[in-house]
C-alpha positions in Angstrom: 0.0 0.0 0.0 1.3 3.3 -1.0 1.0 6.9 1.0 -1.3 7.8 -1.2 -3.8 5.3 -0.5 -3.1 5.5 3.5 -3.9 9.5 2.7 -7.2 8.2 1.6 -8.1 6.3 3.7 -7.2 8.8 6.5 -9.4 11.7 4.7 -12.2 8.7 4.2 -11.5 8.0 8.4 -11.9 11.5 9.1 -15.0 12.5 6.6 -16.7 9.4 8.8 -15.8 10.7 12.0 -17.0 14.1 11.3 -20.3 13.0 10.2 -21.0 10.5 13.0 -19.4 13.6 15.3 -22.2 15.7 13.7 -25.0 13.4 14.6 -24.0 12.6 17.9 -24.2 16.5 18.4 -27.6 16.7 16.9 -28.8 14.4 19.2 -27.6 15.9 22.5 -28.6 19.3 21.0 -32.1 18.0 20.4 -31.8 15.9 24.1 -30.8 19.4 25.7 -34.0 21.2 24.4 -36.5 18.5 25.3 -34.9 18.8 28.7 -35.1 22.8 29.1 -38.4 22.8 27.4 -39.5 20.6 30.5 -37.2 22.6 33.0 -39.5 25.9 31.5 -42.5 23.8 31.7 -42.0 23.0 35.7 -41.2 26.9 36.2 -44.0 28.0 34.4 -46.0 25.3 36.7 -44.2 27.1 39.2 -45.8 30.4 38.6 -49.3 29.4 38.4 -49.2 26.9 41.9 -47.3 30.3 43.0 -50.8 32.6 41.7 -53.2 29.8 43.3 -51.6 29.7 46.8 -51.9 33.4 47.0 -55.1 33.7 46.0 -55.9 31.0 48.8 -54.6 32.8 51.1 -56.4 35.7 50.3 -59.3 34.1 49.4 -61.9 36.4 51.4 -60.7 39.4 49.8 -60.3 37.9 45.7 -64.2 36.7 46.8 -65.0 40.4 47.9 -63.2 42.1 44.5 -65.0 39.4 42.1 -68.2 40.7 43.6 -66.9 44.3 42.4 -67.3 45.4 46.3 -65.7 48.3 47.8 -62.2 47.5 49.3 -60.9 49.2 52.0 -57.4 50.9 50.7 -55.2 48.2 52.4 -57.1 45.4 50.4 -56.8 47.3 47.0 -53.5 47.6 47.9 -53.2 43.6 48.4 -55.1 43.1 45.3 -53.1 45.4 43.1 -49.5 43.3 44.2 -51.4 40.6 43.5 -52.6 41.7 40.4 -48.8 43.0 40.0 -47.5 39.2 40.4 -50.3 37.9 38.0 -49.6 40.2 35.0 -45.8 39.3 35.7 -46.3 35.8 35.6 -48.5 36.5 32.4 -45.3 38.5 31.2 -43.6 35.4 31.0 -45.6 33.7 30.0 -45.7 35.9 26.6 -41.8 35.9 26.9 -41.1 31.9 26.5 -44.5 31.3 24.1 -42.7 34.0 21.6 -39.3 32.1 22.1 -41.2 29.0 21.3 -40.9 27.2 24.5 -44.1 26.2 24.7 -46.7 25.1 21.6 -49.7 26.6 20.5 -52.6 24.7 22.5 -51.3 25.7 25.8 -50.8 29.4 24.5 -54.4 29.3 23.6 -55.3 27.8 27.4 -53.1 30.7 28.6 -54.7 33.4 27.1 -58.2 31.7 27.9 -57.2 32.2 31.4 -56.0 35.6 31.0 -58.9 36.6 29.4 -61.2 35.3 31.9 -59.2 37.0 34.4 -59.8 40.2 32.9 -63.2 40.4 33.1 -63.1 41.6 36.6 -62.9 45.2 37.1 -60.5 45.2 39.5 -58.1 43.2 37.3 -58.6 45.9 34.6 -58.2 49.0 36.4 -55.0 47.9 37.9 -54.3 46.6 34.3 -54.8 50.1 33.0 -52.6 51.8 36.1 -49.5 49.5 36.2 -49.4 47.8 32.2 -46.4 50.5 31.2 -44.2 48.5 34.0 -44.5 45.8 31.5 -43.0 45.2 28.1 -44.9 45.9 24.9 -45.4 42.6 23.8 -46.8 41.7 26.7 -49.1 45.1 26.5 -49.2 43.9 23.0 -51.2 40.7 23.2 -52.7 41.5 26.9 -54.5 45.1 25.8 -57.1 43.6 22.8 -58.1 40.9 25.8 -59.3 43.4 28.0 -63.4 43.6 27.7 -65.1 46.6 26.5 -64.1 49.2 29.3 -65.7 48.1 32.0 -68.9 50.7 33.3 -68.0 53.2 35.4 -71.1 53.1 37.3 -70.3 49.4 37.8 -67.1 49.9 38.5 -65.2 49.4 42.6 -64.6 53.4 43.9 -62.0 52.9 46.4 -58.8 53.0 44.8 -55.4 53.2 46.9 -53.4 56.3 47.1 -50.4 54.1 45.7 -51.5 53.3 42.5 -48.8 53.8 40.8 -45.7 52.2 43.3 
């Protein structure tokens, strides 16, 4: 055998190794996502068990704003930071939907839920006063959910003096 033909076989060798190199990589690569999609997933769980256990706890006064009552100012203050931890989690929601992180049917059964959430007054009024703290794609896709504003006459009259913390 010449060097010519070992010089072949080498490139040949190498070529090979390249290409298997190359699909072992696109397996791990594909094996990583799969695992951070599910690592987003349990955070995103995170958030909502997060949302449930405070509104739990506070379940006496998210039962007094869904009747549209009047709250005294230091339970419109608990709602909004509520609200506040709601539309943040809904943030990021938009955030890892637009990175593709999640697929389509459970964007659609997040935005149900957001939208059903925002039929409450109280939800949009503290919408209205806060929504600039939040980017505009989130403003973006959260604005056309809000109902028709919502009836002034209808609408809770105790507002905190700390709207806009």
């Amino acid at each position: 055998m010449n060097w010519d033909a070992l010089g072949a076989i080498a490139e040949l060798m190498g070529a090979v190794g390249v290409v298997v190199t190359l699909m072992y990589l696109s397996i791990q690569i594909r094996n990583s996502a799969n695992v951070d999609r599910a690592h987003i997933r349990a955070n995103l769980t995170e958030g909502s068990q997060e949302l449930v256990r405070l509104t739990i706890e506070h379940s006496d006064l998210i039962i007094k704003a869904n009747t549209n009552s009047v709250l005294t100012p230091e339970e419109r203050f608990q709602l909004l930071q509520i609200h506040r931890f709601a539309f943040r989690s809904y943030e990021n929601y938009t955030y890892q939907f637009r990175l593709g992180l999640f697929d389509e049917s459970e964007w659609r059964g997040l935005l149900n839920a957001i939208t059903a959430a925002f039929s409450n007054a109280y939800v949009q009024e503290d919408w209205r006063a806060i929504r600039t703290q939040f980017s505009e794609a989130t403003q973006a896709i959260i604005d056309p959910l809000i109902p028709v504003m919502i009836d002034e006459a209808k609408a809770p009259t105790a507002m905190p003096a700390t709207r806009n913390e």
